[in-house]
C-alpha positions as CSV (number, residue, x, y, z in Angstrom):
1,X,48.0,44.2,75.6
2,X,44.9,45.8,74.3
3,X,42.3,43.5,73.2
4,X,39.0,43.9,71.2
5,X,36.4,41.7,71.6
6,X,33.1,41.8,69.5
7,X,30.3,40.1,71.0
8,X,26.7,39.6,69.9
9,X,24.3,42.5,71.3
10,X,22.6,40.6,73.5
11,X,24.9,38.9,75.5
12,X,23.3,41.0,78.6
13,X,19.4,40.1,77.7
14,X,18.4,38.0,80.9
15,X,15.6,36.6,78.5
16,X,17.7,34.7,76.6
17,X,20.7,33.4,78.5
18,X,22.7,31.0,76.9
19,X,26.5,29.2,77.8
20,X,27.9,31.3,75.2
21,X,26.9,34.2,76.6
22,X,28.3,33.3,79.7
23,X,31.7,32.3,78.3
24,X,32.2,35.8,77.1
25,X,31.1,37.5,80.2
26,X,33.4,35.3,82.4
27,X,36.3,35.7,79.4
28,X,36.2,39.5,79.3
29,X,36.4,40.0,83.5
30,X,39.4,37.2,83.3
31,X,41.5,39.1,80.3
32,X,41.0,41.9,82.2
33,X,42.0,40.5,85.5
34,X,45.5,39.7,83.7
35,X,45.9,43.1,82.6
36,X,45.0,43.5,79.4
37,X,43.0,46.7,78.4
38,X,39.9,45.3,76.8
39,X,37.7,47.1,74.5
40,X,34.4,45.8,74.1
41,X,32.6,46.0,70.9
42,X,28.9,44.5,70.0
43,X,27.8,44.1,67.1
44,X,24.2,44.1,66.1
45,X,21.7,46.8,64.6
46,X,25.8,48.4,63.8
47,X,27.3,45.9,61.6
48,X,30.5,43.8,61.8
49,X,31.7,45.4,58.8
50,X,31.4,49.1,60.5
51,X,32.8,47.6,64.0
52,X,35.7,46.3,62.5
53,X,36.5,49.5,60.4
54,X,37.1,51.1,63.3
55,X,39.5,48.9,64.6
56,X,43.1,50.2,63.8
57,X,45.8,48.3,61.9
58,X,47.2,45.6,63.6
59,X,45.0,45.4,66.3
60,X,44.6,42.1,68.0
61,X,40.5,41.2,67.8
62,X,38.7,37.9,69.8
63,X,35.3,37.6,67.9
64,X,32.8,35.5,68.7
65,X,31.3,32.9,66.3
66,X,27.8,34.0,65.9
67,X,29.1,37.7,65.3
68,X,32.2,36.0,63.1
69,X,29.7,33.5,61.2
70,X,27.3,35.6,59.7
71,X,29.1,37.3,57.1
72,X,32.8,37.0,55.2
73,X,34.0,40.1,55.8
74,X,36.4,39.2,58.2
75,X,38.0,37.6,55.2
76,X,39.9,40.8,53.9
77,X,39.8,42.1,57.5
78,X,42.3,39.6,59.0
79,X,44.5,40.8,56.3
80,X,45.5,43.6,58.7
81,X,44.3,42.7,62.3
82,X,45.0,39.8,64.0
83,X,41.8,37.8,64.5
84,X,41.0,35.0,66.9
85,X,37.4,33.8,66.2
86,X,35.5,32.2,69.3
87,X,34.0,29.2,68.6
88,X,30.5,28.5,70.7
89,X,29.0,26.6,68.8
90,X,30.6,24.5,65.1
91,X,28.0,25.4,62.4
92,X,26.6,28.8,63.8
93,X,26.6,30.6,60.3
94,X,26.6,30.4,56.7
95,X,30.4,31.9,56.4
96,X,31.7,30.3,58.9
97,X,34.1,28.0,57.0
98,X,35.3,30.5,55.1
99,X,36.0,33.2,58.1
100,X,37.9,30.0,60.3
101,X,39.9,29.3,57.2
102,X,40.9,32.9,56.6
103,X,41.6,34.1,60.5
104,X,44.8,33.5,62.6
105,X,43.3,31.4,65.0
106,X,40.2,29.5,66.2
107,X,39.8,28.9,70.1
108,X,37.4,26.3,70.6
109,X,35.3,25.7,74.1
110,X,35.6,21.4,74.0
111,X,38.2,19.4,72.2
112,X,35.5,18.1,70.1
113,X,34.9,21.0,68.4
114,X,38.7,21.5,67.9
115,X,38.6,18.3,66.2
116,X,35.5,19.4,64.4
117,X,37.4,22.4,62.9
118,X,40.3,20.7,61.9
119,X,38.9,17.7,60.4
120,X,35.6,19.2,58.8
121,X,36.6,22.6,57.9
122,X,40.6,21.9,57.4
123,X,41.9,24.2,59.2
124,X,45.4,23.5,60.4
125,X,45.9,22.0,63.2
126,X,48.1,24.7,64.7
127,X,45.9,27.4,64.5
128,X,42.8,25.6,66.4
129,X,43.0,25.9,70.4
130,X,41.0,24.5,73.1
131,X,39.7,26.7,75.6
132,X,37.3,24.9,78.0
133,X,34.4,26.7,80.1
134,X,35.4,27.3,83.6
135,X,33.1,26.5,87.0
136,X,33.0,28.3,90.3
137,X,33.5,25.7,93.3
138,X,30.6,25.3,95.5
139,X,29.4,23.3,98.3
140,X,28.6,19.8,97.4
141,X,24.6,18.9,97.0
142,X,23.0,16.9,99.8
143,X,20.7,15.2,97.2
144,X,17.6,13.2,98.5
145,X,17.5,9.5,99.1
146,X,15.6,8.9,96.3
147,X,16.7,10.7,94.1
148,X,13.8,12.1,92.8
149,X,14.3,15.8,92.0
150,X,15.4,16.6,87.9
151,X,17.3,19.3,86.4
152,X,17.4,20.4,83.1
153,X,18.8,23.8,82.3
154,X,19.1,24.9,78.5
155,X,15.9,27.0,76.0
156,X,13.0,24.9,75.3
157,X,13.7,24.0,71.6
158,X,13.3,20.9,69.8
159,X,17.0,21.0,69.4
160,X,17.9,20.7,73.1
161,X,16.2,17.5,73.2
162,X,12.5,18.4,75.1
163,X,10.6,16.6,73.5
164,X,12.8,12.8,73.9
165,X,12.8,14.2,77.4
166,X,8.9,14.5,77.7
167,X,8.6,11.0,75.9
168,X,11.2,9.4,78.5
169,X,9.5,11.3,81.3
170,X,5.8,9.9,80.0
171,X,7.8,6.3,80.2
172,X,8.2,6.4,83.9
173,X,5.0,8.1,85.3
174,X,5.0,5.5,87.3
175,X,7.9,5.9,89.4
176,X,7.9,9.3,91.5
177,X,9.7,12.2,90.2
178,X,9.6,15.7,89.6
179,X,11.4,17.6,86.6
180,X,12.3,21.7,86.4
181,X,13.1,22.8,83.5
182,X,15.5,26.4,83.7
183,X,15.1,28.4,80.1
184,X,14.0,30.7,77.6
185,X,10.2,30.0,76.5
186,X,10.1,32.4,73.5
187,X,12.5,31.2,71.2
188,X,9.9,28.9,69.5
189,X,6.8,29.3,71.1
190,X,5.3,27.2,68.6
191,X,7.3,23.9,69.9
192,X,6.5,25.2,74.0
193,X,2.9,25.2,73.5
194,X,2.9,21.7,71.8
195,X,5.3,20.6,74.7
196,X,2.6,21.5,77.1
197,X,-0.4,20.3,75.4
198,X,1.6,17.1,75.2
199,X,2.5,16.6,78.5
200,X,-1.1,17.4,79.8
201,X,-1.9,14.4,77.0
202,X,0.5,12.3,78.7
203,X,-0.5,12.8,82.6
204,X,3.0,14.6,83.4
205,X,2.1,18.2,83.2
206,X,1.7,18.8,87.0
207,X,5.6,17.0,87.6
208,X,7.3,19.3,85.0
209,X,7.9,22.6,85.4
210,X,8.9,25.0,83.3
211,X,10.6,28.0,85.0
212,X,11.9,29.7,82.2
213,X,15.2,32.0,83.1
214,X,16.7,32.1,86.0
215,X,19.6,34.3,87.5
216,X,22.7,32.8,88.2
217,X,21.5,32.9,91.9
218,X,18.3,31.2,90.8
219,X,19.8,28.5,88.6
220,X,21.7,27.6,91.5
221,X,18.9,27.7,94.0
222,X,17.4,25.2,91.7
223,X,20.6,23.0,91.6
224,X,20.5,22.8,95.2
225,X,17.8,21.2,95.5
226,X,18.4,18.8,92.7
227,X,19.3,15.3,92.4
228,X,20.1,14.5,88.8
229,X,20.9,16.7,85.4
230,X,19.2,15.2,82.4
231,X,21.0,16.7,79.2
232,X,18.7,15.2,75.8
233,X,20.1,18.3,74.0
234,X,20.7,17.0,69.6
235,X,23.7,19.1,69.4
236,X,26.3,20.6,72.2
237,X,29.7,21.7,71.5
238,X,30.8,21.2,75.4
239,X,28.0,20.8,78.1
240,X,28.9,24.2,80.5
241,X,25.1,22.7,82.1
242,X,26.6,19.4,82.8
243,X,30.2,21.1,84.2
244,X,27.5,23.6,86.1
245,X,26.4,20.7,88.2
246,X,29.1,18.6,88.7
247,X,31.1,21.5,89.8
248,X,28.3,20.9,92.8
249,X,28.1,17.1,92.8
250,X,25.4,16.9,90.7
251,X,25.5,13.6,88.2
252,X,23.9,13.7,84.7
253,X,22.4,11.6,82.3
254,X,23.0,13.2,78.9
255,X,23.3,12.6,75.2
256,X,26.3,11.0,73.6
257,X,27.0,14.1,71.7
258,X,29.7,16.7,71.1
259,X,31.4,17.7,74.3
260,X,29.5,15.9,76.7
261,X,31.4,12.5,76.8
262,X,34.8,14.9,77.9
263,X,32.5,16.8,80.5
264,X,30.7,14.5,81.9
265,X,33.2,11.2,82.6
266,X,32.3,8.4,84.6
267,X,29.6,10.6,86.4
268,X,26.5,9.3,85.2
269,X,25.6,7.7,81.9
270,X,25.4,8.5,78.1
271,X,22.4,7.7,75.8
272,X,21.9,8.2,72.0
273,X,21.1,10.9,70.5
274,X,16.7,11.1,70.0
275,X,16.5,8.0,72.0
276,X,13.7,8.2,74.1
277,X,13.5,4.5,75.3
278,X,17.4,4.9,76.3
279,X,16.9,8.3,78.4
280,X,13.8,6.3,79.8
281,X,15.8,3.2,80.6
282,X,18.2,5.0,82.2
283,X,16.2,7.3,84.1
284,X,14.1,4.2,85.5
285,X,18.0,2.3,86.6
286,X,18.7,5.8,88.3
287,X,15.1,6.3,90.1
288,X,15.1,2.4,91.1
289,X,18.6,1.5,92.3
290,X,19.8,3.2,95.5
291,X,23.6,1.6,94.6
292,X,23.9,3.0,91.4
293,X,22.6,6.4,92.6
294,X,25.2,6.0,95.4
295,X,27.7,4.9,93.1
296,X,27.2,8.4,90.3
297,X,27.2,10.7,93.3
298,X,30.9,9.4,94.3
299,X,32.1,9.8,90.5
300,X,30.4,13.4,90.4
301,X,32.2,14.7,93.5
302,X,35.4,13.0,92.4
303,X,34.6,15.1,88.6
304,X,34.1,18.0,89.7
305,X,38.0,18.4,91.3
306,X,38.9,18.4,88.0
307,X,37.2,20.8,86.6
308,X,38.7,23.9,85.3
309,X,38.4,27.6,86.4
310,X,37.4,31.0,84.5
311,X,41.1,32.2,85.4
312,X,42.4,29.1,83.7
313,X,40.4,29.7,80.7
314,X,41.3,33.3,80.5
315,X,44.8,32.3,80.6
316,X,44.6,29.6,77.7
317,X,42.7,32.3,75.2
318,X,45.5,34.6,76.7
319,X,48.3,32.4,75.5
320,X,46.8,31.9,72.0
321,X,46.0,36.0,71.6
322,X,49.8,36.2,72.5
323,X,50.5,34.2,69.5
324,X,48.6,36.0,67.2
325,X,49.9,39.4,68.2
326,X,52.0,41.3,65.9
327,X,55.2,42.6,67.6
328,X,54.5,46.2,67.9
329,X,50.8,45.2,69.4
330,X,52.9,43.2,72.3
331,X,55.0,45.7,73.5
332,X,51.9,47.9,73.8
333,X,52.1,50.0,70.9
334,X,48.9,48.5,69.0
């Protein structure tokens, strides 16, 4: 079948990686593994509108949600194409309610988003479709013995959660530790340069690092050599940093929001949300009891056997495309 898919302009920019980002990437090489003839299409300084006019009648089209968000004019345009719209992230755009009321189908990356769509936006239930993130297997982690060495891999913004996690972090200076932080500095600069000048304020600056992005191959270096994911992030549709590392082990303490619950399982523990004493409490149980690190590290290896792959989540967007498709584009005609 061929296949458009629109994706943002900068899905490629190593300065600004993101999960979504990687979802496409991964979703594009696995459609085209099955055989489907994919056309790429991003959309940025060229508008949607203008992308989509080009797209012949009937056409089946996977957009994602920032690109599907911004404006309504894939309102009229699903009128005569068959549109799937990707859903990274609930909430990514002013039009979005609109545009996943008016398309075929809405493929989600957690079930909690699914549930999300369907209950906050209305759309019907049989046109919203779970499609979780994928991991590639790897070696389990040795970890240290005590546990010392943190991971946290998402932009520094206030919504990922930095700045609970510098409070927590401040709350047990006094146990031995060491924090690396993996991404983008420049999406508010303002909010980085007050994260520093906090953290030299509150002793920690020489024990957090801030790396900014990595490579894949660097990312995982850094895993490697890490005991613990700390996820404080406000909002998260799924958690692909939390699936990252238990695909290698790796347990988490992370927010009780979105997705994570679902990712995460019994492999580490779930705090509130902007909860600074909770991550700190928590941190403090991990970095002081040798049983209950013992104990996470078992759950984490048992997690990550079920985790999915990219193949299977290629084949779940497949089935719902296949739904979607109008006759003629099936038999390879559209």
């Amino acid at each position: 079948m061929r296949l458009h898919v629109l994706v943002p302009d900068g899905v490629d920019d190593p300065r600004r990686p993101s999960g979504g980002n990687v979802y496409d990437r991964r979703l594009v090489a696995g459609l085209t593994a099955l055989g489907h003839e994919v056309r790429e299409h991003r959309v940025g300084a060229v508008g949607l509108d203008r992308v989509l006019a080009r797209i012949p009648d009937r056409a089946v089209v996977l957009v994602d949600g920032l690109v599907a968000s911004a404006t309504t004019c894939l309102v009229e345009e699903s009128r005569r194409l068959g549109v799937a719209v990707l859903l990274h992230m609930p909430g990514s755009g002013p039009a979005e309610p609109t545009v996943l009321r008016a398309v075929a189908a809405v493929v989600t990356t957690s079930g909690w988003s699914r549930r999300w769509v369907v209950d906050e936006v209305g759309v019907p239930a049989d046109r919203v479709h779970a499609a979780l993130p994928g991991v590639d297997a790897g070696p389990l982690v040795p970890g240290s013995a005590a546990g010392s060495n943190l991971l946290v891999v998402g932009p520094l913004t206030p919504t990922k959660g930095y700045g609970d996690l510098l409070a927590a972090l401040a709350e047990v200076r006094d146990l031995a530790w060491t924090c690396r932080c993996v991404g983008a500095l420049d999406l508010v600069p303002s909010f980085v340069d007050a994260f520093r000048a906090e953290a030299v304020r509150l002793g920690v600056a020489g024990r957090v690092e801030l790396t900014g992005p990595l490579p894949p191959a660097g990312v995982e270096e850094l895993r490697s050599a890490s005991d613990l994911v700390v996820a404080p992030s406000h909002r998260e549709s799924y958690g692909m940093a939390l699936a990252e590392g238990l695909a290698r082990g790796l347990p988490a303490i992370a927010t009780d929001v979105g997705g994570h619950p679902e990712v995460l399982g019994r492999a580490g523990v779930l705090v509130p949300v902007g909860d600074p004493a909770a991550l700190a409490a928590a941190l403090r149980s991990w970095l002081g009891d040798d049983r209950l690190r013992a104990r996470w590290r078992v759950a984490a290896a048992r997690r990550r056997q079920r985790l999915g792959s990219w193949a299977g989540t290629a084949s779940e967007v497949e089935r719902v495309l296949n739904r979607i498709a109008p006759a003629a584009v099936l038999m390879g005609n559209g």
